[in-house]
Structures are given as C-alpha cells and as structure tokens.
N, C-alpha and C positions, 0 to 999 in steps of 0.2 A: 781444666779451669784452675786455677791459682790464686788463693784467698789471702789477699793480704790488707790487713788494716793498717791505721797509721804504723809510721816506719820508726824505729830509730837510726843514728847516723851509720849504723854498722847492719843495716838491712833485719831488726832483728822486732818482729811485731811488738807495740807497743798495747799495753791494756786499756781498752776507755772504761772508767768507774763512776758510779754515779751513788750517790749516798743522801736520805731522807729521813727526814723527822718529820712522822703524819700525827695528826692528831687523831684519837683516840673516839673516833667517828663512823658512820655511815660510811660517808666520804671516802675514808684514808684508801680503799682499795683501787675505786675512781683516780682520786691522787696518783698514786703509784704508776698506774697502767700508762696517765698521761705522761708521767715523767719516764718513763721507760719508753715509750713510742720516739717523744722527742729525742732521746739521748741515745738508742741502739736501731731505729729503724732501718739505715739504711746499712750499716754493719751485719745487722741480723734477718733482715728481709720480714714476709709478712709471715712466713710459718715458722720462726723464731722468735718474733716479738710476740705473737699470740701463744706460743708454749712458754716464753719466762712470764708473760703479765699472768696466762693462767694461774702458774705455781705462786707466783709473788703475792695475786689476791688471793688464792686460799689461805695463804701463809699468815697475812694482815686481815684478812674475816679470823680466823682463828684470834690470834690477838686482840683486835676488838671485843670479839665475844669471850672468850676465857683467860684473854690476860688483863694484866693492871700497868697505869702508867704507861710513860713517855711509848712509842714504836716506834725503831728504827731500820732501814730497810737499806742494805749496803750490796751492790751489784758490782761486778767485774767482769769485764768482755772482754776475753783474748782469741787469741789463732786455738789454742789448743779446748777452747772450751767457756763456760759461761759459767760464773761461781758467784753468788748470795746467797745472805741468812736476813734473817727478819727475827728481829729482839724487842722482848719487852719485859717489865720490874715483875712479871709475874714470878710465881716460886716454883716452878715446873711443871713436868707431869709427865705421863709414861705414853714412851711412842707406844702407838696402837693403831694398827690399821685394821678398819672392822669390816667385817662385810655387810653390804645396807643392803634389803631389799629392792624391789622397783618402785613401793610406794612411799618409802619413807624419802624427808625431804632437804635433811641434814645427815652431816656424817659422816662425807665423801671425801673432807678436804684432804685429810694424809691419804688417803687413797689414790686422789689423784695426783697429787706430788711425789706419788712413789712411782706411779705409771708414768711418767713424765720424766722425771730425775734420771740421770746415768747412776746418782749415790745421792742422798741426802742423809740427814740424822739432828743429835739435839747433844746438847751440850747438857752433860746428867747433872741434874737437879737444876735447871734453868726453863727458863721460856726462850732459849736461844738455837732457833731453825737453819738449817745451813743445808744447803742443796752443790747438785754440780749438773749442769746440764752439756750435749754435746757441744761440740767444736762448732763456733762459727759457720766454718764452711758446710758443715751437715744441715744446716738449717736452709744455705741456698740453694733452693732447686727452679728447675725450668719450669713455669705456667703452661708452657705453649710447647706443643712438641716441634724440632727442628727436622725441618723437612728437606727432602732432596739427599740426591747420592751421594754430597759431599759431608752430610752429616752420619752418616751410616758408617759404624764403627768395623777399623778392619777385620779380617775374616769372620767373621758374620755371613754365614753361606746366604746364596742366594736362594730364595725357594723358587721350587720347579712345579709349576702347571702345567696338570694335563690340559691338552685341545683337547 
C-alpha cells in the first residue's frame, strides 16, 4: 500500500497544517479534537486521529489547568509523520512523568503523551509542548482482515493437517 497525501507538482508529499487559538476553557480540548477530526480524518484514519486528539487534549487540559492566557495549538501532517506543540503565556515548569496509582484520578497527562509520542518535549522555561507522532501511513491499518488466497502473502508456508 502506498501512502500519499496531497501531491506537489514534482510528486513530492505536501503537509496539511492546521493551527488554533482555543479559549482558555472547559471547552478548548472539545474544540481541538473537533478541529482535528475535520482537518486530518481522512489523511490519518480512525486510529490516528484518535492517537493525535488523545495527546492534543492532554496537552490543552494541561494548559487549561496549569497554564495562563491565550492556547494555541499548531498541527502538521506529512508522509514522514505528525508534528504539534500546544503553547500558552504560562512560565514553564519541569517535564515530569510521574507514576499515578490506579486510584488516583489526575496526573496521567505527560504519561500518556510520552506513551503515544515517537519524541515529544518543552521548550526550557516555557509552557511550550511539542510532540512527533508516527508517519501517516503507520496510523492506516486494515478493520477487516482480507480474505482468500490472493491476499495471502508470498511464501508464507502452507500448513499441513493431519487426517
């Protein structure tokens, strides 16, 4: 299979980008996920857009809850990968990935954006989050397995039943 998004004139994948200013809300993660569905769903399929909206709303609940002012939320979707950071006026603070127990009910977010991320990190002394997620095409996979012996990959031995 052969992943290609829009083209430029010289066959060479072009990036689609989509960039937000959420208010400082409930809301803004809501926000986000709709604007990300609309602008990468069919580039990124359903287990693509549900692994960047994941990391996107932890990124803007963070911000919410422990940053200040304006959030903005800058996305890039190429052939070789998926690249956003989520910023805001806060005055930083120190990566921490901590370990939560099962009953506590906050505290997960860099957790799971680091379980998700190929790389992520912070821009030192800022509120400024930047992730990289895999390639486009790692995100398409088959729902449905493809059946019959034209889909069976070659030499792939046949197995042998006993009678």
């Amino acid at each position: 299979m052969e992943c290609v998004g829009p083209l430029l004139p010289h066959r060479t994948s072009m990036a689609d980008e989509l960039a937000l200013n959420l208010p400082r809300s409930h809301t803004a993660g809501s926000l986000a996920r709709c604007a990300i569905n609309e602008r990468f769903a069919e580039a990124l399929g359903p287990d693509g857009i549900a692994q960047l909206s994941l990391v996107v709303t932890e990124l803007v609940t963070n911000a919410v809850v422990h940053g200040c002012g304006a959030i903005a939320v800058r996305i890039r979707v190429g052939g070789d990968g998926v690249y956003g950071e989520v910023v805001d006026d806060g005055g930083g603070f120190e990566r921490e990935v901590r370990e939560r127990g099962p009953d506590e009910l906050n505290g997960r977010g860099l957790m799971i954006v680091d379980a998700l991320s190929r790389r992520w990190g912070i821009h030192e002394g800022t509120t400024h989050v930047w992730f990289e997620l895999a390639g486009t095409c790692d995100f398409l996979r088959l729902t449905e397995p493809q059946l019959g012996e034209d889909e069976r990959p070659e030499g792939l031995p046949y197995a042998l039943v006993p009678l």
